[in-house]
GUGU-857326 format. One record per residue (C-alpha): x, y, z. Coordinates in nm, 4 decimals. Each point is the difference from the previous one (the first is absolute). Example, Ala and Ser with C-alpha at 12.3 -4.5 7.8 and 13.67 -1.06 7.14 Angstrom:
residues 2
        xx        yy        zz
    1.2300   -0.4500    0.7800
    0.1370    0.3440   -0.0660
end
This chain:
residues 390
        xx        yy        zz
   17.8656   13.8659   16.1590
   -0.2647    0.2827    0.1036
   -0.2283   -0.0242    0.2436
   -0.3439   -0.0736   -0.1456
   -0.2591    0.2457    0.1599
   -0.3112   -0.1828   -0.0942
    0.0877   -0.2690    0.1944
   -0.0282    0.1162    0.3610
   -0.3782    0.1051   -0.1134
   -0.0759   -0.3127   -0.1997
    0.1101   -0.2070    0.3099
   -0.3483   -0.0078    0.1768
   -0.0782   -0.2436   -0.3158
    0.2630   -0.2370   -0.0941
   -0.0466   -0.3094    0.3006
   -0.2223   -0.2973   -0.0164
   -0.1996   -0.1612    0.3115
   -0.0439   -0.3380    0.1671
   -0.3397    0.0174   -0.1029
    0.0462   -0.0139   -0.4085
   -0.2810   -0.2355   -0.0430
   -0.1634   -0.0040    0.2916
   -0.0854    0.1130    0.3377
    0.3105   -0.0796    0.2825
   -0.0467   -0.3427    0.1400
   -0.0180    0.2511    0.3778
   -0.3040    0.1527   -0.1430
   -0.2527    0.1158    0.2698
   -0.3089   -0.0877   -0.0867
   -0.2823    0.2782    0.1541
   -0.3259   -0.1366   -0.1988
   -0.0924   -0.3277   -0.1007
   -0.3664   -0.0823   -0.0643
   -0.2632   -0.0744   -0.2439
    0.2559   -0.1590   -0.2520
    0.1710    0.3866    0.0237
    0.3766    0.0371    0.1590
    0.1681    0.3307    0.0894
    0.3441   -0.0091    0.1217
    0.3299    0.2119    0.0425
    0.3917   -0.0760    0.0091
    0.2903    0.2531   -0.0252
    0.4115   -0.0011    0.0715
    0.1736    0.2125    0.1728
    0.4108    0.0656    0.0269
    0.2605    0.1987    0.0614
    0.4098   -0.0554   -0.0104
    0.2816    0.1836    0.0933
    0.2279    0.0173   -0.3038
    0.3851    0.1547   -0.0389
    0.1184    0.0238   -0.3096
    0.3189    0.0409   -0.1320
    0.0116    0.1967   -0.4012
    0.2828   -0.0131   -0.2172
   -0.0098    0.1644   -0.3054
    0.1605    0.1386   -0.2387
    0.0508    0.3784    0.0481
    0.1326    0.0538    0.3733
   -0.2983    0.2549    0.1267
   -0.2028   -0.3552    0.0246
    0.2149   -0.2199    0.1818
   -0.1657    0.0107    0.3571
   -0.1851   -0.2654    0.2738
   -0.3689    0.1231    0.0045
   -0.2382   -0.1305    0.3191
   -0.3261   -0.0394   -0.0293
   -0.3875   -0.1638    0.2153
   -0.1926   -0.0625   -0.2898
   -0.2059   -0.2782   -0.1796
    0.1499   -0.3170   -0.1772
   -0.0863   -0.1511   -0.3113
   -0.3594   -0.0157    0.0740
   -0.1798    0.2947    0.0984
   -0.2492    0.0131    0.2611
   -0.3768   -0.0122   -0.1527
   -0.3768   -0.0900    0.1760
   -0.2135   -0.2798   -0.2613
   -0.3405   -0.0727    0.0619
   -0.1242   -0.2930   -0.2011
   -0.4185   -0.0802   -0.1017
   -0.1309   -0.3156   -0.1100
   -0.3553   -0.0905   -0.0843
   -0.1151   -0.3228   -0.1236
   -0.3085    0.0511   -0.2372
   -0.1167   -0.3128   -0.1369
    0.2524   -0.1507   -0.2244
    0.2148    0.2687    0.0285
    0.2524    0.1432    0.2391
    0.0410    0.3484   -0.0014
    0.2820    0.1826    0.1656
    0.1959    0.3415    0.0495
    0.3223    0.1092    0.1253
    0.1506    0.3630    0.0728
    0.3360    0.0957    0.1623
    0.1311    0.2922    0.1154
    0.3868    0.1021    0.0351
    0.1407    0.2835    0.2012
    0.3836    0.0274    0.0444
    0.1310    0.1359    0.3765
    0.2483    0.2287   -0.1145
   -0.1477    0.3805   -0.0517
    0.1428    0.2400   -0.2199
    0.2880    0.2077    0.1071
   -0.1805    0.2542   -0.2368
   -0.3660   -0.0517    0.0326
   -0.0520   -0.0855    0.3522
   -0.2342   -0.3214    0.0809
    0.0299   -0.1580   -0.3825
   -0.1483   -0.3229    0.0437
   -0.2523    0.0254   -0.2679
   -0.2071   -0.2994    0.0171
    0.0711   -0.2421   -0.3870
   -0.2719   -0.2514   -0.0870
    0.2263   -0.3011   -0.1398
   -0.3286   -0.2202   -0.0649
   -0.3528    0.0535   -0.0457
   -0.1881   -0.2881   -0.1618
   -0.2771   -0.2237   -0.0569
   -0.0183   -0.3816   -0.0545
   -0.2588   -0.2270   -0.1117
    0.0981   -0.3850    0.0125
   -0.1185   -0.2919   -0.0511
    0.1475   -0.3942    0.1060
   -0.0900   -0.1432   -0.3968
    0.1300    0.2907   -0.1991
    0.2146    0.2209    0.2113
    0.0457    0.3807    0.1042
   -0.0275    0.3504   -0.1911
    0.1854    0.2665    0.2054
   -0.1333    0.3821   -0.1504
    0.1721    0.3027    0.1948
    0.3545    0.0952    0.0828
    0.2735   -0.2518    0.1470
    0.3550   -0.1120   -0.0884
    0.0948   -0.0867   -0.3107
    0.0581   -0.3952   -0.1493
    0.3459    0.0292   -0.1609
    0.2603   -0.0263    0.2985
   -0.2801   -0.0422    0.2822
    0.1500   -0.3151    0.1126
    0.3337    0.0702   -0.0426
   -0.0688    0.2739    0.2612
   -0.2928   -0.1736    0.2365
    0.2679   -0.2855    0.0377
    0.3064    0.1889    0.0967
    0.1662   -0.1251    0.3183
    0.0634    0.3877    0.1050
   -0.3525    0.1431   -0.0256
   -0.0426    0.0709    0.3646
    0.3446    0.1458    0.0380
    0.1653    0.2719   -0.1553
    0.2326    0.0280   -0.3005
    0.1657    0.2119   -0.2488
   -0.0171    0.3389    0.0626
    0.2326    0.1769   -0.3357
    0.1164    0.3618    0.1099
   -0.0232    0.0031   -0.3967
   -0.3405    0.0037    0.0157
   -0.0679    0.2315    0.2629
   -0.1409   -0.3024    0.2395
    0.2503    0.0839    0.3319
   -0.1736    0.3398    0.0585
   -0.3137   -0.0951   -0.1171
   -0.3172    0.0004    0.1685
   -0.1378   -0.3098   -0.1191
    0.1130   -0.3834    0.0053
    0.2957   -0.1668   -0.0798
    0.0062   -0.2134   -0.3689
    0.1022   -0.3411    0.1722
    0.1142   -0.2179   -0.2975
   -0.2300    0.2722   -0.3345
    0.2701    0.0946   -0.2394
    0.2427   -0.3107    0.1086
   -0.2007   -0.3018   -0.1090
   -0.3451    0.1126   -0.0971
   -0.2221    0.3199   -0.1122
   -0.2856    0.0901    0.2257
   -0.3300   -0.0889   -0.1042
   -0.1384    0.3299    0.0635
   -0.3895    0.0037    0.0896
   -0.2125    0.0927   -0.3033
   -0.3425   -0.0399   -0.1164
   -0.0820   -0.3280   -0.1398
   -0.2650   -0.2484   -0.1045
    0.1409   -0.3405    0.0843
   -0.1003   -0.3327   -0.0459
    0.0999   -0.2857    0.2388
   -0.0658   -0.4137   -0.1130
   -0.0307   -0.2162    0.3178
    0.2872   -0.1985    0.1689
   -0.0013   -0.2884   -0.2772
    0.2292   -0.2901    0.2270
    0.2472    0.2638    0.0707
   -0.0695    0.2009   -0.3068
   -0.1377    0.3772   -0.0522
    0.0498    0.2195   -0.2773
   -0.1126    0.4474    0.0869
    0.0033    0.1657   -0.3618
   -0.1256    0.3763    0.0565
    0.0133    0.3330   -0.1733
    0.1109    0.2931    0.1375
    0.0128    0.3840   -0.0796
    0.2865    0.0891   -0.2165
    0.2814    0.2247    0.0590
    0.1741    0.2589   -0.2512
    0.3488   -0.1437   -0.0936
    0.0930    0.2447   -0.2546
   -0.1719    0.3312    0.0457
    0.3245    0.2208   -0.0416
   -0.1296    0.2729   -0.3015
   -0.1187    0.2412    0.0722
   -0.2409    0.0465   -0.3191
   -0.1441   -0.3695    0.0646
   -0.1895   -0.2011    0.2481
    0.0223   -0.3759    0.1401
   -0.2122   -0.1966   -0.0839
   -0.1018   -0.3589    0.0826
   -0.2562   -0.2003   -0.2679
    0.0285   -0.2652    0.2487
   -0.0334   -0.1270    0.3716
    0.3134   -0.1031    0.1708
   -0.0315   -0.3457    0.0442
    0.1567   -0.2491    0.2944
   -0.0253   -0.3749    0.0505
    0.1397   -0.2100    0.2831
    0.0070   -0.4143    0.0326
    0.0838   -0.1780    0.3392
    0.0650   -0.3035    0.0797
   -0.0009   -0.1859    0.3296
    0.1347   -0.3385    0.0608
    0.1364   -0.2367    0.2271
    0.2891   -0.2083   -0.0876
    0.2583   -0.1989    0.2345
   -0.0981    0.1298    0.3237
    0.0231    0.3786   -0.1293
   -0.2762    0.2433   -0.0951
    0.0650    0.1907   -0.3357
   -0.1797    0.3103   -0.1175
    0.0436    0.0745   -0.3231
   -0.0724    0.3052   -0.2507
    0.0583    0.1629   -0.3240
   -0.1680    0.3969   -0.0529
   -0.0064    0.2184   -0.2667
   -0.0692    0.3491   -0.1859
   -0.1065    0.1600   -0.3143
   -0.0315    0.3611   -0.1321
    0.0327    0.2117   -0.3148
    0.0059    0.3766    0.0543
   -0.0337    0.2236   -0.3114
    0.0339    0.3715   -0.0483
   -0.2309    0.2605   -0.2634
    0.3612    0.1392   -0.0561
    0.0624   -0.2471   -0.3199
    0.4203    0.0696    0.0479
   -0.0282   -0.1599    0.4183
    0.0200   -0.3807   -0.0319
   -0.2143   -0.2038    0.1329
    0.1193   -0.2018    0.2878
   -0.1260   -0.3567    0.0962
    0.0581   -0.1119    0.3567
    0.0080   -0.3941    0.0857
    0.1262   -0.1832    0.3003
    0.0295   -0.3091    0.1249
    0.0645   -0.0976    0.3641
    0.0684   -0.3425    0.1948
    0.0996   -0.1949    0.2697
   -0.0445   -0.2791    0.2173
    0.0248   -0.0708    0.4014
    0.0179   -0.3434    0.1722
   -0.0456   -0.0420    0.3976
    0.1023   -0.3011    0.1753
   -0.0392   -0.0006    0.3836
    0.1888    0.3340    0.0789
    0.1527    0.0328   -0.2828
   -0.0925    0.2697   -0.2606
    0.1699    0.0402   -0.3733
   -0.1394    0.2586   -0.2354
    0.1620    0.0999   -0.3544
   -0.2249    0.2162   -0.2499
    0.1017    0.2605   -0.2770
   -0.1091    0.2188   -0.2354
    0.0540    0.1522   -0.3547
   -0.1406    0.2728   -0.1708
   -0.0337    0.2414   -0.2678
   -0.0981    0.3407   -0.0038
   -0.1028   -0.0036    0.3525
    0.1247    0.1998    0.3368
    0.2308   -0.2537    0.1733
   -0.1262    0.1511    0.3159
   -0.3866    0.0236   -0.0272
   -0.2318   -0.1574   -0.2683
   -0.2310    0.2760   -0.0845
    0.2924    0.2811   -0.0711
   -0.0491    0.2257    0.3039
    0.1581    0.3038   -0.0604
   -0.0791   -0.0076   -0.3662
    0.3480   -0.0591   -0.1435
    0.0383   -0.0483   -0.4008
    0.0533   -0.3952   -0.0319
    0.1883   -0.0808   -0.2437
    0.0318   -0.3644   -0.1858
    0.3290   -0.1013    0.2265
   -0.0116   -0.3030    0.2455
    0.0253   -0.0736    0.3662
    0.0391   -0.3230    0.1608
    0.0461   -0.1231    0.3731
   -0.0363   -0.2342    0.2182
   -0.0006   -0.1229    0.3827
    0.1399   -0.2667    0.2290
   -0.1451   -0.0547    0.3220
    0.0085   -0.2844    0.2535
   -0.0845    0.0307    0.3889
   -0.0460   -0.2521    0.2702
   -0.2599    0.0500    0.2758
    0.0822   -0.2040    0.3658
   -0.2707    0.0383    0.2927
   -0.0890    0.3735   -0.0181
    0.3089    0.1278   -0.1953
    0.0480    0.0711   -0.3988
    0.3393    0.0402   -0.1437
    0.0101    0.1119   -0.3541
    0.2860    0.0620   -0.2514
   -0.0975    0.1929   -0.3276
    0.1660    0.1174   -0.3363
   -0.1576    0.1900   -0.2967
    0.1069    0.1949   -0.3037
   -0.1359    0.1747   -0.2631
    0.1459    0.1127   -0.3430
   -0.0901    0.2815   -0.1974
    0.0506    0.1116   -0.3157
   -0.1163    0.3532    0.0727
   -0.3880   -0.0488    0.0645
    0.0712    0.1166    0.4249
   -0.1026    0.3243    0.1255
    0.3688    0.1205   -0.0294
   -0.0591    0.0319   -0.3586
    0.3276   -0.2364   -0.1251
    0.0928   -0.3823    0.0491
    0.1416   -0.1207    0.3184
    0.0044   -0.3125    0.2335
   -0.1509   -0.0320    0.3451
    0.0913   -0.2429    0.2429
   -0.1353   -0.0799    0.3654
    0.1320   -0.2074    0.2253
   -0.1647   -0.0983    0.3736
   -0.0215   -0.1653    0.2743
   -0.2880    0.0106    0.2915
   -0.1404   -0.1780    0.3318
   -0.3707   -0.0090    0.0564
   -0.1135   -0.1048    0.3559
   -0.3472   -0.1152    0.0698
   -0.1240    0.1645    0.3995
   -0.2986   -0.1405   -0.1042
   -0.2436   -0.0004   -0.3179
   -0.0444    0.3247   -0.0362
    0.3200    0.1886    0.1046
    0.3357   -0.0573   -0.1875
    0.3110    0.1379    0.0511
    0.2630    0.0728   -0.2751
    0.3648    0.0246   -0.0731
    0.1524    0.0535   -0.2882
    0.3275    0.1204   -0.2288
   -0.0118    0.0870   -0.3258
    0.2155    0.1053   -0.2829
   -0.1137    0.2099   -0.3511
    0.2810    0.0947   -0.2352
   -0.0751    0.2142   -0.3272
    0.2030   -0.0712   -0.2678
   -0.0238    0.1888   -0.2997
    0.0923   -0.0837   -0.3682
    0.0805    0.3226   -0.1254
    0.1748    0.1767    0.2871
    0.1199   -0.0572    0.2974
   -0.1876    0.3003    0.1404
   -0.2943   -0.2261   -0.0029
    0.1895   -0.2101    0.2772
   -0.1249   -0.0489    0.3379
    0.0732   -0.2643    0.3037
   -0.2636    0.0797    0.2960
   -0.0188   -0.2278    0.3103
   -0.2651   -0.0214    0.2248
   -0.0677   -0.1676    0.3632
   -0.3447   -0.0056    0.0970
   -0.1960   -0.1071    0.3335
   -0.4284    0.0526    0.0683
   -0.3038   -0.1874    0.0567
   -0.2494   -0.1170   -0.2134
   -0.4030   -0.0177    0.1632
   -0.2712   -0.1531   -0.2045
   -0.3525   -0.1122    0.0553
end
């Protein structure tokens, strides 16, 4: 397999945050009168990582050290909320920087607005998000991940052990990332445990690979979510089902049209200490890495499927996880033909105190492709830092 040169620069983009629907429980408030709140919360980290590559092709079999950021990046939110009569108006912006410059560029840590919204709520009839934030289709199955403050899978493959931006924890080897896009969403209230989000979002071009035609979308994108919370025996279970629907067209009448759809799932039950989470995904037409086609490859109508395993148990002020996720592809990826990914990991999160963590972890990503064995790749990487929020 080829290294993949968009990815290094698409990096700054693909990670979610703590704070996917709402400000960090930390959150420092700094104004809070007349009905009006102001606050601010951010997360900070850094790990030393080793990583071992094997691939096929001798000239990229080598153990690569790096100090850089783990499957979170580090960002600064600030978070507004006005009540006005009836209604509760809100706002939230983030902003991500990565800590590794270029090697070719000098200080590169271009500042990337993830989310920059608006809400307007209301307890009898719900919420209406209008802005930019993550996506509905697979937002769970990545918010809930027992490895979202560590670190992850970091393919050679895919040009993520040099890179300059984050690692891809557990995207691409159980779920797509539900890449930040403009949307107009609609949320219900919590209904006994119940709450359907059903939003549309700006489309992508699928298909736009003539050069005497255009994509073209007559349609939104559109995503949905249901969750479901519940107690039952003792445990507490969380519950969802997302999805996604597009139709890209081209003005060339010999391009097909492709129509993406996905569906993702899962569920996670906590009793005492004890953690379990299994979710999954399939899809059609769609990146198995990120939902809204960075990179712009052609999509074609082939399938990919995955799903992840998870269970940790948490004792005083430590966190042991264990993890497993794969994703199949019929030739959707980036590397332009069908292949599996697997991740395997393990990792120890230690409390100091509620806002300082510190992380261990090992982890495991093997490549392997359907056509070719030159697609192969077995990459192993050990990685200590420290996570700060507030």
């Amino acid at each position: 397999m080829h290294n993949n040169k968009n990815f290094p620069r698409l990096l700054p983009v693909f990670i979610v945050s703590l704070a996917l629907s709402s400000a960090a429980e930390a959150e420092i408030v700094l104004y809070d009168k007349d009905e009006t709140t102001f606050s601010t919360d951010g997360y900070v980290n850094a790990f030393y990582v080793n990583s071992d590559v094997d691939r096929a092709g001798e000239q990229y079999d080598r153990r690569q050290a790096r100090v850089k950021m783990g499957f979170l990046p580090n960002y600064l939110g600030f978070n507004m909320g006005k009540q006005v009569d009836d209604l509760k108006l809100g706002a939230r912006a983030s902003f991500w920087v990565t800590i590794n410059d270029s090697e070719t560029n000098g200080t590169d840590t271009a500042i990337d607005v993830r989310q920059f919204y608006g809400t307007v709520a209301n307890p009898g009839w719900g919420e209406v998000l209008i802005g930019k934030d993550f996506g509905l289709f697979a937002r769970s199955n990545i918010l809930l991940d027992e490895l979202l403050a560590g670190y992850g899978q970091v393919s050679d493959s895919l040009g993520l052990v040099d890179g300059g931006g984050v690692s891809f924890g557990n995207i691409g080897s159980g779920y797509p990332y539900p890449f930040p896009t403009s949307q107009i969403t609609y949320r219900t209230p919590v209904m006994e445990g119940l709450r359907v989000a059903v939003g549309i979002m700006d489309p992508v071009d699928t298909n736009d690979s003539s050069p005497l035609g255009k994509a073209y979308q007559k349609n939104p994108r559109t995503e949905s979510e249901i969750t479901y919370q519940f107690d039952v025996g003792g445990a507490k279970i969380y519950s969802w089902l997302n999805g996604t629907y597009q139709t890209s067209d081209n003005t060339d009448s010999s391009v097909e049209s492709v129509t993406s759809k996905g569906l993702g799932y899962g569920v996670q039950a906590k009793m005492g200490g004890l953690s379990l989470t299994g979710s999954g995904f399939q899809a059609k037409g769609i990146n198995p890495f990120f939902t809204n086609n960075a990179g712009e490859a052609t999509l074609r109508n082939v399938d990919s499927n995955g799903y992840l395993l998870q269970g940790s148990y948490k004792l005083g002020k430590n966190r042991l996880a264990l993890s497993y996720g794969k994703t199949k592809d019929d030739g959707n990826g980036v590397v332009g033909s069908g292949a599996d990914y697997e991740t395997r990991g393990i990792a120890l999160f230690h409390d100091i105190n509620d806002n300082l963590k510190l992380v261990a972890e090992y982890n495991q990503f093997q490549i392997e492709g359907h056509d070719s064995d030159a697609q192969n790749e077995d990459t192993d990487t050990f990685a200590v830092g420290a996570v700060l929020t507030w």
